[in-house]
Structures are given as C-alpha cells and as structure tokens.
PDB file of N, H, CA, C and O in Angstrom:
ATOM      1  N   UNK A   1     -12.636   2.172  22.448  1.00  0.00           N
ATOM      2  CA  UNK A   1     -12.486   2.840  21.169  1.00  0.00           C
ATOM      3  C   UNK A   1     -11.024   2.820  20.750  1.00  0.00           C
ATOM      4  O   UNK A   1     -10.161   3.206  21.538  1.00  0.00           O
ATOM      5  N   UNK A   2     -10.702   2.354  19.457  1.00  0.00           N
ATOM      6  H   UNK A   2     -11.403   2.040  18.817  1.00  0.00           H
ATOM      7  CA  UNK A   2      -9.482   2.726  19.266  1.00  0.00           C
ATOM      8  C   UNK A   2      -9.552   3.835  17.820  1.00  0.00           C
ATOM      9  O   UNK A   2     -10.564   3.942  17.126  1.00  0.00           O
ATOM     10  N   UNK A   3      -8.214   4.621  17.561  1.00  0.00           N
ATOM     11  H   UNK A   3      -7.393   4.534  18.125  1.00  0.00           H
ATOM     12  CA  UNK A   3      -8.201   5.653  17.052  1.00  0.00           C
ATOM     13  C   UNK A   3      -6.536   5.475  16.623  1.00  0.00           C
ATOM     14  O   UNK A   3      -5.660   5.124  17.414  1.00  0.00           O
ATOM     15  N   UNK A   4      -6.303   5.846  15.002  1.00  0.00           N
ATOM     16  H   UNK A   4      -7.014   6.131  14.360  1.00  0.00           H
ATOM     17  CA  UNK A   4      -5.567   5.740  14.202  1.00  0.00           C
ATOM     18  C   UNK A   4      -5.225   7.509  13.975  1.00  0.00           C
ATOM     19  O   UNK A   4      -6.020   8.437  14.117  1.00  0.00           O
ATOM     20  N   UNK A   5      -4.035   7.556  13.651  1.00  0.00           N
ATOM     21  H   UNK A   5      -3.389   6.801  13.536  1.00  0.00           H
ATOM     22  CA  UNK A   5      -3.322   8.391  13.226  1.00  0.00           C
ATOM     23  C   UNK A   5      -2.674   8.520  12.045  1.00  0.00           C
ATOM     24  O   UNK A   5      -1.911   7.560  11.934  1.00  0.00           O
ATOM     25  N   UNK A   6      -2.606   9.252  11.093  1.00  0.00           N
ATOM     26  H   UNK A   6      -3.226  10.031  11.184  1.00  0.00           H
ATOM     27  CA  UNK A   6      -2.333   9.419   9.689  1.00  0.00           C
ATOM     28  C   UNK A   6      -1.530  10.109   9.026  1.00  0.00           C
ATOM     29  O   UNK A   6      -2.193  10.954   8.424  1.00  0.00           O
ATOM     30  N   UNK A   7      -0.405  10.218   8.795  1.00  0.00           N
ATOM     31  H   UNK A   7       0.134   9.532   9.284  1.00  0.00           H
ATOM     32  CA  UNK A   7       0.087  11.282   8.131  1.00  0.00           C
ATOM     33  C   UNK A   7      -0.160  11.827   6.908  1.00  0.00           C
ATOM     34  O   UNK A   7      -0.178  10.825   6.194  1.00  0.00           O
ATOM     35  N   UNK A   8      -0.375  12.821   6.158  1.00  0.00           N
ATOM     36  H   UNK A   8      -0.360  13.636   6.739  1.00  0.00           H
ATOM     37  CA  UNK A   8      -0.508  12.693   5.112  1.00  0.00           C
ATOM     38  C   UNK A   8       0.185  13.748   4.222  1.00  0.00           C
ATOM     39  O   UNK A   8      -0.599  14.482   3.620  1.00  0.00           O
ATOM     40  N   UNK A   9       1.659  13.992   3.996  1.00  0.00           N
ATOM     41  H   UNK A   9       2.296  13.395   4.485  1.00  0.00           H
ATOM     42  CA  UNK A   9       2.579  15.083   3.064  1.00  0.00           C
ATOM     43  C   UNK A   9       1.513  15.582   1.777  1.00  0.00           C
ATOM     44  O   UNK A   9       0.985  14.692   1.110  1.00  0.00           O
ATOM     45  N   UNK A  10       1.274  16.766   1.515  1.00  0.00           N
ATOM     46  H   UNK A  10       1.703  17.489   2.057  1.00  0.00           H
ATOM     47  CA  UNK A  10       0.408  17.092   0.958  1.00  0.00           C
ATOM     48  C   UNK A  10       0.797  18.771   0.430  1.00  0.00           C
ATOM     49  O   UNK A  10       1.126  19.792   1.034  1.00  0.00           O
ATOM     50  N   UNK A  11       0.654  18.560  -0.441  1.00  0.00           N
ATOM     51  H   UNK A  11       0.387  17.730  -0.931  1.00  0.00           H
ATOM     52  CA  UNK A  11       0.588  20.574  -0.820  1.00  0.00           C
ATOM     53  C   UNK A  11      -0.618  21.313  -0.924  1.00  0.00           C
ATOM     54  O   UNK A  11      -1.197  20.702  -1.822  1.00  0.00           O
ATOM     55  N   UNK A  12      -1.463  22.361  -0.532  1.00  0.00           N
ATOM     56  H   UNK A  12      -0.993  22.857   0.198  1.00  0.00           H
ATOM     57  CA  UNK A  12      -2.532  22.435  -0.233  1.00  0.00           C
ATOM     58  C   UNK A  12      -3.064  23.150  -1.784  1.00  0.00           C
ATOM     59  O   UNK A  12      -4.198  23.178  -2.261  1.00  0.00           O
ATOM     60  N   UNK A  13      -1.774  23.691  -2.330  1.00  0.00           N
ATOM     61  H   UNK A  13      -0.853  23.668  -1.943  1.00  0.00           H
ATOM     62  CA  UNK A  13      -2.076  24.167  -4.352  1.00  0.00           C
ATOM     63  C   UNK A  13      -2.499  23.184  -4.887  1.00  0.00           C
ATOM     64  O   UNK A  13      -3.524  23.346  -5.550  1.00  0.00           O
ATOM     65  N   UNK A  14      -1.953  21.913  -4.827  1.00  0.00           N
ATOM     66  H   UNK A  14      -1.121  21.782  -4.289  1.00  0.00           H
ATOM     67  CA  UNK A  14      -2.121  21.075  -5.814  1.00  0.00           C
ATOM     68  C   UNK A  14      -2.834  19.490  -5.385  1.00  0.00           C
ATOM     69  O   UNK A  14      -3.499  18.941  -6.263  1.00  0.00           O
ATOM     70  N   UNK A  15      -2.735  19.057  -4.545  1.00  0.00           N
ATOM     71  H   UNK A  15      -2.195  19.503  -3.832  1.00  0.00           H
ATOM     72  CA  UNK A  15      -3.393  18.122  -3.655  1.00  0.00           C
ATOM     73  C   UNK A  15      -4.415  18.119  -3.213  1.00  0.00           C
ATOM     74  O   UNK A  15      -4.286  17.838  -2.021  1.00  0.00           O
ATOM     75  N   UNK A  16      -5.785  18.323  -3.544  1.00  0.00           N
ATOM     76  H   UNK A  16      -5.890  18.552  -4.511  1.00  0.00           H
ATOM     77  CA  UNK A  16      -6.816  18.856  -3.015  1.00  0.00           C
ATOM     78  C   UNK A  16      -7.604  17.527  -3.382  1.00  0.00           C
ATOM     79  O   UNK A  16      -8.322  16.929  -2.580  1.00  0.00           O
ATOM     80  N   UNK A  17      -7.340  17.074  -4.922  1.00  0.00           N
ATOM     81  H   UNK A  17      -6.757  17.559  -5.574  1.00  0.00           H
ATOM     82  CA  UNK A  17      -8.338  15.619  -5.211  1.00  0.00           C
ATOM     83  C   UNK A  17      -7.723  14.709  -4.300  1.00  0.00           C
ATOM     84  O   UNK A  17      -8.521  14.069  -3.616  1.00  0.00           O
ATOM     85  N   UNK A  18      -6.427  14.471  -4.100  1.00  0.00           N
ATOM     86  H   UNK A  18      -5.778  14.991  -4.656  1.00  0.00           H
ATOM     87  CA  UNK A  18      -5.547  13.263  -3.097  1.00  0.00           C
ATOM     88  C   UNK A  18      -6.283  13.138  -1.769  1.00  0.00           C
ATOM     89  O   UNK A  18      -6.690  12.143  -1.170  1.00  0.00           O
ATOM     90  N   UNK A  19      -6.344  14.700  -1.426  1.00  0.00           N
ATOM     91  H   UNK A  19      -6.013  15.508  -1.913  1.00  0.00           H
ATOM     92  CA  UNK A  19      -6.978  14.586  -0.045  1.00  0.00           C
ATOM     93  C   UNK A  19      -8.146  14.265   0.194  1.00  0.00           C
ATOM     94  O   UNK A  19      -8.470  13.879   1.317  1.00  0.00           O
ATOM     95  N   UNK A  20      -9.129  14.371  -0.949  1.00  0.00           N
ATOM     96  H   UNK A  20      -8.866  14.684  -1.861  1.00  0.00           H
ATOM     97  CA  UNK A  20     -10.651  14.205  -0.994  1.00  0.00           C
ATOM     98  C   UNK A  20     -10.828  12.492  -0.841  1.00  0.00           C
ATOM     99  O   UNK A  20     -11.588  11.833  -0.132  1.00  0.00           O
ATOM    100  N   UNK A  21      -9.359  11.918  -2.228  1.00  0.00           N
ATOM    101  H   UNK A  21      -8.741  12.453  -2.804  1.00  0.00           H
ATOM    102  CA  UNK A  21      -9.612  10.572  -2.042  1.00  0.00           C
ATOM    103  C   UNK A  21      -9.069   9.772  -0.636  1.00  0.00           C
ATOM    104  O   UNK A  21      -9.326   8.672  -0.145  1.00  0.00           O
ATOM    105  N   UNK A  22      -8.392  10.640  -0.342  1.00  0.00           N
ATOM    106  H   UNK A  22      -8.184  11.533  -0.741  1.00  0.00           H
ATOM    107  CA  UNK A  22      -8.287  10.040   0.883  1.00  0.00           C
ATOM    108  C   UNK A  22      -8.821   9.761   2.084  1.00  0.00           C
ATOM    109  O   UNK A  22      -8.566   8.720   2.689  1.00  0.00           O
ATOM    110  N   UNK A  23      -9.757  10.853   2.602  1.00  0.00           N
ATOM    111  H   UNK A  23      -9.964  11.699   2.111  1.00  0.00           H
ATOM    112  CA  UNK A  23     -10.731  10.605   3.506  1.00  0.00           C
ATOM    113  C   UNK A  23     -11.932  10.035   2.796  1.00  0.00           C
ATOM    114  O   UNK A  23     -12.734   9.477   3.546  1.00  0.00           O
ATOM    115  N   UNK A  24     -12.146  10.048   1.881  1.00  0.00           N
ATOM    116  H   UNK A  24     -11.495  10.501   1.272  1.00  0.00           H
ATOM    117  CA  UNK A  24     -13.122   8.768   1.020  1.00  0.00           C
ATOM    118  C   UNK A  24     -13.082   7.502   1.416  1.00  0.00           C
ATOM    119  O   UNK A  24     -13.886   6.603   1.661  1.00  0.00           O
ATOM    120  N   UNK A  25     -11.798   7.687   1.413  1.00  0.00           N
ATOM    121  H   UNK A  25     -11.145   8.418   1.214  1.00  0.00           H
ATOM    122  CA  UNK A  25     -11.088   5.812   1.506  1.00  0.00           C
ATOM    123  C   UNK A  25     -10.723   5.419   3.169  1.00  0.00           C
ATOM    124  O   UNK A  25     -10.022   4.497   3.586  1.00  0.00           O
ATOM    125  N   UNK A  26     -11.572   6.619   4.042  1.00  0.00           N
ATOM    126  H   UNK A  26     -12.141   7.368   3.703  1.00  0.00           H
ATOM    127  CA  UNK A  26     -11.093   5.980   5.495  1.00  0.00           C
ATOM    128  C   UNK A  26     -12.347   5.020   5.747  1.00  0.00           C
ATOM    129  O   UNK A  26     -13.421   5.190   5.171  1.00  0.00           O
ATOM    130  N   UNK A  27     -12.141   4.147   6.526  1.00  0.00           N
ATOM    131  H   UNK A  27     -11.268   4.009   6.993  1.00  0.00           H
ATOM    132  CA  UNK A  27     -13.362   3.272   7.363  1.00  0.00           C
ATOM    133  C   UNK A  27     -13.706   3.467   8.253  1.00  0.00           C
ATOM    134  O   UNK A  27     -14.730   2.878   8.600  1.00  0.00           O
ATOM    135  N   UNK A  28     -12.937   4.603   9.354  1.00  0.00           N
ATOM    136  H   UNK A  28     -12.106   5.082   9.072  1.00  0.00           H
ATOM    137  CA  UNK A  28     -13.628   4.795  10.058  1.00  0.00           C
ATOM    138  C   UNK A  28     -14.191   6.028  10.265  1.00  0.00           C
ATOM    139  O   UNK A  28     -14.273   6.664   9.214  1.00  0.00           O
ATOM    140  N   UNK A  29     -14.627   6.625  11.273  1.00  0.00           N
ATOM    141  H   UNK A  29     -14.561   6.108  12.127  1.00  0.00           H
ATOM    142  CA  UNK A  29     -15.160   7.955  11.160  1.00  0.00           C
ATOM    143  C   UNK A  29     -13.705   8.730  11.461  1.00  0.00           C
ATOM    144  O   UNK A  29     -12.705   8.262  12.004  1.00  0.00           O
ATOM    145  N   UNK A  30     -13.976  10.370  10.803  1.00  0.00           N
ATOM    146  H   UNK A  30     -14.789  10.750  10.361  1.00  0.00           H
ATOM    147  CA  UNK A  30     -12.452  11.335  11.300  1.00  0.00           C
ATOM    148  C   UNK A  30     -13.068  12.257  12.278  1.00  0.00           C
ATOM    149  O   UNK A  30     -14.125  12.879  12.175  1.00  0.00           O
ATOM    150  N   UNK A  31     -12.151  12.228  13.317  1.00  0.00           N
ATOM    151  H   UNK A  31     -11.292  11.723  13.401  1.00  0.00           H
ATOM    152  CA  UNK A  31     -12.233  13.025  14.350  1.00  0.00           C
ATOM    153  C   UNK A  31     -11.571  14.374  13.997  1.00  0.00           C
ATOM    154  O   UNK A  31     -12.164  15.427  14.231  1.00  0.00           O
ATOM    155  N   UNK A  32     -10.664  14.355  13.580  1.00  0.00           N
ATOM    156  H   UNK A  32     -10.183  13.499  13.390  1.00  0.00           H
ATOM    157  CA  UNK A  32      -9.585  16.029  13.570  1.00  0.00           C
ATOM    158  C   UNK A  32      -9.145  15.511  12.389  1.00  0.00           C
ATOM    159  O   UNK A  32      -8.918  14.330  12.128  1.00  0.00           O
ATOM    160  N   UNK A  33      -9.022  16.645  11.567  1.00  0.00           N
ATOM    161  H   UNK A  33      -9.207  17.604  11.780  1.00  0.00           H
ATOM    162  CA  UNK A  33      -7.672  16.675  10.936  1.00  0.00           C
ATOM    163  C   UNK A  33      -6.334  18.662  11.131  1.00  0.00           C
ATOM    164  O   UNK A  33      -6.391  19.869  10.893  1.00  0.00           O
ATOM    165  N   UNK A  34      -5.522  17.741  11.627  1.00  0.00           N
ATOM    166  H   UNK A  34      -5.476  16.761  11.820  1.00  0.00           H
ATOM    167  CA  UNK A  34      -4.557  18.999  12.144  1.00  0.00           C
ATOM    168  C   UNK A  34      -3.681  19.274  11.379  1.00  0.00           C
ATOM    169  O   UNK A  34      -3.076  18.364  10.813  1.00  0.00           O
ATOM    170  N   UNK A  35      -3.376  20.570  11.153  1.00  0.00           N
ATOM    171  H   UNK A  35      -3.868  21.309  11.613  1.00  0.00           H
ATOM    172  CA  UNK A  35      -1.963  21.034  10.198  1.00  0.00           C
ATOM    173  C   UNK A  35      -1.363  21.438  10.236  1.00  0.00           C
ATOM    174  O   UNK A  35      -1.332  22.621  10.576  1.00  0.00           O
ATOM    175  N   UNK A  36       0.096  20.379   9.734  1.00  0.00           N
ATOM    176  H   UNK A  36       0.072  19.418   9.458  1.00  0.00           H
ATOM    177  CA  UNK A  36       1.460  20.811  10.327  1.00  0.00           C
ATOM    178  C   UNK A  36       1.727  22.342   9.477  1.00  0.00           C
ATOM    179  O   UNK A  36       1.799  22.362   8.248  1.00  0.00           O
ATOM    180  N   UNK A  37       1.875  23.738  10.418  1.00  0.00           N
ATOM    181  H   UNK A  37       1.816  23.722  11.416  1.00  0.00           H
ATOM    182  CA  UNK A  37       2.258  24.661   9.325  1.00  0.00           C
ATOM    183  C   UNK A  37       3.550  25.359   9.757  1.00  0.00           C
ATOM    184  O   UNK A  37       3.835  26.062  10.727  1.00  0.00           O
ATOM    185  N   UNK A  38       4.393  24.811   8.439  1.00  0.00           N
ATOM    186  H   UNK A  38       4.162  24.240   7.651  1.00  0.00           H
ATOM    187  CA  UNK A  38       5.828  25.243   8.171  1.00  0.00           C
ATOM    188  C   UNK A  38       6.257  27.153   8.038  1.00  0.00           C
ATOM    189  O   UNK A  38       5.815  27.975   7.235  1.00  0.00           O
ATOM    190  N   UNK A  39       7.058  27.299   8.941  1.00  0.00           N
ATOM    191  H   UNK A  39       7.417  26.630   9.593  1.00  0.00           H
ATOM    192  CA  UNK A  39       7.911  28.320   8.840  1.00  0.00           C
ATOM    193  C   UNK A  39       9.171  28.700   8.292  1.00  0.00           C
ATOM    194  O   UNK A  39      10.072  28.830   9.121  1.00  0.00           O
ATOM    195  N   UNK A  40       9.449  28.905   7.118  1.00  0.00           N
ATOM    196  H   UNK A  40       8.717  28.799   6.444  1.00  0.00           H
ATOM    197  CA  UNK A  40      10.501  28.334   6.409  1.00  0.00           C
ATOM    198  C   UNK A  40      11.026  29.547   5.751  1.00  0.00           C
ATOM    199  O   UNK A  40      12.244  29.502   5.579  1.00  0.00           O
ATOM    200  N   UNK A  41      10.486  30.533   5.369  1.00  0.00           N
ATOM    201  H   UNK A  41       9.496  30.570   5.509  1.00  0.00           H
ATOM    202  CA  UNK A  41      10.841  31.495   4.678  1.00  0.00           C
ATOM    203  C   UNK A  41      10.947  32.683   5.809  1.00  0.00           C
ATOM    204  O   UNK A  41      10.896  32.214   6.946  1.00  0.00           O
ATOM    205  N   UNK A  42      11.097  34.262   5.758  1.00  0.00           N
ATOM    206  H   UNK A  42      11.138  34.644   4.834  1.00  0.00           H
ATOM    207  CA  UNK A  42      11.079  35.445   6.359  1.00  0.00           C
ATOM    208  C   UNK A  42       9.307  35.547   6.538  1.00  0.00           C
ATOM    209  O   UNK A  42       8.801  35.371   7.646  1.00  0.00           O
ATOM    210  N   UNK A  43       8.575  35.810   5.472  1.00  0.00           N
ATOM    211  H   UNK A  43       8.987  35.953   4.572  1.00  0.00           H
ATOM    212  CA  UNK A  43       7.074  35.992   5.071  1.00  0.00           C
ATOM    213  C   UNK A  43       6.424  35.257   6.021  1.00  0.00           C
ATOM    214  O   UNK A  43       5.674  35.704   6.888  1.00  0.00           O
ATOM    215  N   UNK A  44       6.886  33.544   5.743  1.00  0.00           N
ATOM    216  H   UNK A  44       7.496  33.181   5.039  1.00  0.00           H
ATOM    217  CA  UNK A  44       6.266  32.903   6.801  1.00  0.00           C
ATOM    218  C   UNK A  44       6.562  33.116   8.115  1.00  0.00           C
ATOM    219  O   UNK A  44       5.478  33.060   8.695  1.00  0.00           O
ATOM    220  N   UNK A  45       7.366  33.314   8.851  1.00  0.00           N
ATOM    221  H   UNK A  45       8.247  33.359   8.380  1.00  0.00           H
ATOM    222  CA  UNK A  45       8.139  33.463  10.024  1.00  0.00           C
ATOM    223  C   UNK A  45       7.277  34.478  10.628  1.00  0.00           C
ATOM    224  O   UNK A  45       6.858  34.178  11.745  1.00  0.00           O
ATOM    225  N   UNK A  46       6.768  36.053   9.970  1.00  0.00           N
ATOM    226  H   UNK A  46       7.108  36.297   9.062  1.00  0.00           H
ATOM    227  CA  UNK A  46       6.113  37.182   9.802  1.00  0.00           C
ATOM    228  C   UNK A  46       4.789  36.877  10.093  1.00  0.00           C
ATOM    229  O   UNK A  46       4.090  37.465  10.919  1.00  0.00           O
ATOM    230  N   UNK A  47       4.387  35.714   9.220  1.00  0.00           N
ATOM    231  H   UNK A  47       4.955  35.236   8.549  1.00  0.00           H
ATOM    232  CA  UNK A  47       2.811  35.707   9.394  1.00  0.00           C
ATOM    233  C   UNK A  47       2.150  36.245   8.190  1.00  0.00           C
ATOM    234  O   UNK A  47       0.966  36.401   7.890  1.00  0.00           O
ATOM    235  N   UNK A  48       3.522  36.538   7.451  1.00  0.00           N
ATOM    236  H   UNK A  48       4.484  36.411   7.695  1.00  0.00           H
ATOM    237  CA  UNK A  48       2.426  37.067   6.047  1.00  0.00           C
ATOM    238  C   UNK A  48       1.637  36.100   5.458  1.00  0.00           C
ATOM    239  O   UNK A  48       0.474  36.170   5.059  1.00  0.00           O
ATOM    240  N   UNK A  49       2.518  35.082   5.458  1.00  0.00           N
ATOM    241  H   UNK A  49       3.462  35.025   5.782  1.00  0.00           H
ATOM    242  CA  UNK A  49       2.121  33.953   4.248  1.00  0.00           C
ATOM    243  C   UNK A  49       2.506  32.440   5.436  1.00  0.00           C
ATOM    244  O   UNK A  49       3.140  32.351   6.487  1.00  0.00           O
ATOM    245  N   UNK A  50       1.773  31.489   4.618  1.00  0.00           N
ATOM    246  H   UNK A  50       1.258  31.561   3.764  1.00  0.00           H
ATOM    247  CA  UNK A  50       1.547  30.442   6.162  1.00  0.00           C
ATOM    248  C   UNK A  50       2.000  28.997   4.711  1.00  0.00           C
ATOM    249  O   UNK A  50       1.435  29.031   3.618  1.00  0.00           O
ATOM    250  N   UNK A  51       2.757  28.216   4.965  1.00  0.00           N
ATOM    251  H   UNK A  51       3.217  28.188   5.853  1.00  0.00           H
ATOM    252  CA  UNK A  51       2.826  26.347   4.140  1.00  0.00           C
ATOM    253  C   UNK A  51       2.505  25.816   4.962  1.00  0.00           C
ATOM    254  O   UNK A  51       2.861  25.988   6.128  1.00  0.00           O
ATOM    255  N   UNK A  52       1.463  24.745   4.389  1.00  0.00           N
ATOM    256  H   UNK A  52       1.174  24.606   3.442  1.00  0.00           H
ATOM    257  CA  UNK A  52       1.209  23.784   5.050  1.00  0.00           C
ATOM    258  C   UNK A  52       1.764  22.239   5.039  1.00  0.00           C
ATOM    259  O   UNK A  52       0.948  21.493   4.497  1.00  0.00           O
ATOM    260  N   UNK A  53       2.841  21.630   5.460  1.00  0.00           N
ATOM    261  H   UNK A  53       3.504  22.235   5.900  1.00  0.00           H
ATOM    262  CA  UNK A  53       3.442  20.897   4.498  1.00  0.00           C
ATOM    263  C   UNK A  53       3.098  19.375   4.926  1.00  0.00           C
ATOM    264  O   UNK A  53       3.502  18.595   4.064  1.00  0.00           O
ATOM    265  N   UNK A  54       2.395  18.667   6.133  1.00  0.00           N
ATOM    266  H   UNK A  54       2.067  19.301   6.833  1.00  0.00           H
ATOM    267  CA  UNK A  54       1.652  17.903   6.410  1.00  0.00           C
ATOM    268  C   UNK A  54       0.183  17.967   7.004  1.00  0.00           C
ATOM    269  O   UNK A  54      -0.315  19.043   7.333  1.00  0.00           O
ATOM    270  N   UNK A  55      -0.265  17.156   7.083  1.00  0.00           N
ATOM    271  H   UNK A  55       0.140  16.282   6.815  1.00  0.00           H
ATOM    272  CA  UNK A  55      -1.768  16.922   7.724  1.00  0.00           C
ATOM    273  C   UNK A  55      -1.661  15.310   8.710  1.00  0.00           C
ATOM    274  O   UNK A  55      -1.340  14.191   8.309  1.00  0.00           O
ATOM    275  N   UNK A  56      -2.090  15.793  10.169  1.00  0.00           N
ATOM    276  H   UNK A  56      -2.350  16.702  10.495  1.00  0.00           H
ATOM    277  CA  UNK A  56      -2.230  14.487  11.021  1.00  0.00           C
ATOM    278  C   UNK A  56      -3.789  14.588  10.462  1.00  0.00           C
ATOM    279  O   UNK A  56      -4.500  15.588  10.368  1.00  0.00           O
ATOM    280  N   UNK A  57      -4.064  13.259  10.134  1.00  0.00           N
ATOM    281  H   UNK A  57      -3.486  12.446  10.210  1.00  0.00           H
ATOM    282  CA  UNK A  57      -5.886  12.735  10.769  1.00  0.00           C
ATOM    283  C   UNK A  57      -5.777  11.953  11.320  1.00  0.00           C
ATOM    284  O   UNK A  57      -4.983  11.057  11.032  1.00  0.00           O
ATOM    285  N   UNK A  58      -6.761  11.942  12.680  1.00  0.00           N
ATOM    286  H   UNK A  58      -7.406  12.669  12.914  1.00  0.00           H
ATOM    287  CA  UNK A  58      -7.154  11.463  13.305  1.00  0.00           C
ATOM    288  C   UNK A  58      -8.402  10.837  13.110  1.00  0.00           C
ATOM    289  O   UNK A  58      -9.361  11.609  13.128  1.00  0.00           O
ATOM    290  N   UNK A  59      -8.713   9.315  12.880  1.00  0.00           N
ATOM    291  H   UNK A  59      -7.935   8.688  12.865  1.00  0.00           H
ATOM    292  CA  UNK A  59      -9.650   8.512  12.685  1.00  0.00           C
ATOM    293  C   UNK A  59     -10.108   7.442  13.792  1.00  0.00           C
ATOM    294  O   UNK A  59      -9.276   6.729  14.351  1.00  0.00           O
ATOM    295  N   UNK A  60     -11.739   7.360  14.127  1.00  0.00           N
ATOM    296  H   UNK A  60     -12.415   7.940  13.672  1.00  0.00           H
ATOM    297  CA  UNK A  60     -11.911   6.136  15.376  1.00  0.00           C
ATOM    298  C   UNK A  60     -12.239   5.216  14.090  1.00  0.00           C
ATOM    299  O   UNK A  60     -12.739   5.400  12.981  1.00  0.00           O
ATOM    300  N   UNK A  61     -11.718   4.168  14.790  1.00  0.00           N
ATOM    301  H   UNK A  61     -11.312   4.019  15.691  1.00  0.00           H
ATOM    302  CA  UNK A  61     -11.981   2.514  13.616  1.00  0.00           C
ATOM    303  C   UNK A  61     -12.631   1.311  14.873  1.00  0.00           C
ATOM    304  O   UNK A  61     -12.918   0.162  14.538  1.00  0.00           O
TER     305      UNK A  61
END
C-alpha cells in the first residue's frame, strides 16, 4: 500500500467549498485528515478560542 500526504493551508471561516473540492478531487481513498491547531493569541493559548491554520490528509493511492 502506498499512502500520500497533503498539506492543505486553509481557513476553516472561509474555505469550506476549497476543502470539499478538494477531497472530491483525491483518487485515492482518505484515511485521516489531521489539524494543525495554532496557538497564537492569549484566548488561544487559554483554550478559549482554537485556529486552525493547516490540514495534513492522509490518502492510500
């Protein structure tokens, strides 16, 4: 089996059709998709509030 890795920079407000077309457009099946979540502010740091500012997928081809 081999298995591809993906990055994909994404904002989770506004990126929502990008991401749809994007696993549309994989060929193979997706195993995970994981999310990078940024700590950048006080709030976030806290746990109030969480950015998500990439996505790994993981795809077998």
């Amino acid at each position: 089996m081999n298995y591809k890795v993906h990055r994909l920079d994404i904002n989770m407000y506004q990126d929502q059709h990008m991401l749809e077309c994007f696993l549309n457009s994989l060929k193979g099946e997706v195993i995970s998709i994981i999310p990078n979540v940024a700590k950048t502010t006080f709030a976030q740091i806290y746990g109030i509030t969480r950015k998500i500012d990439f996505l790994l997928i993981v795809d077998k081809i």
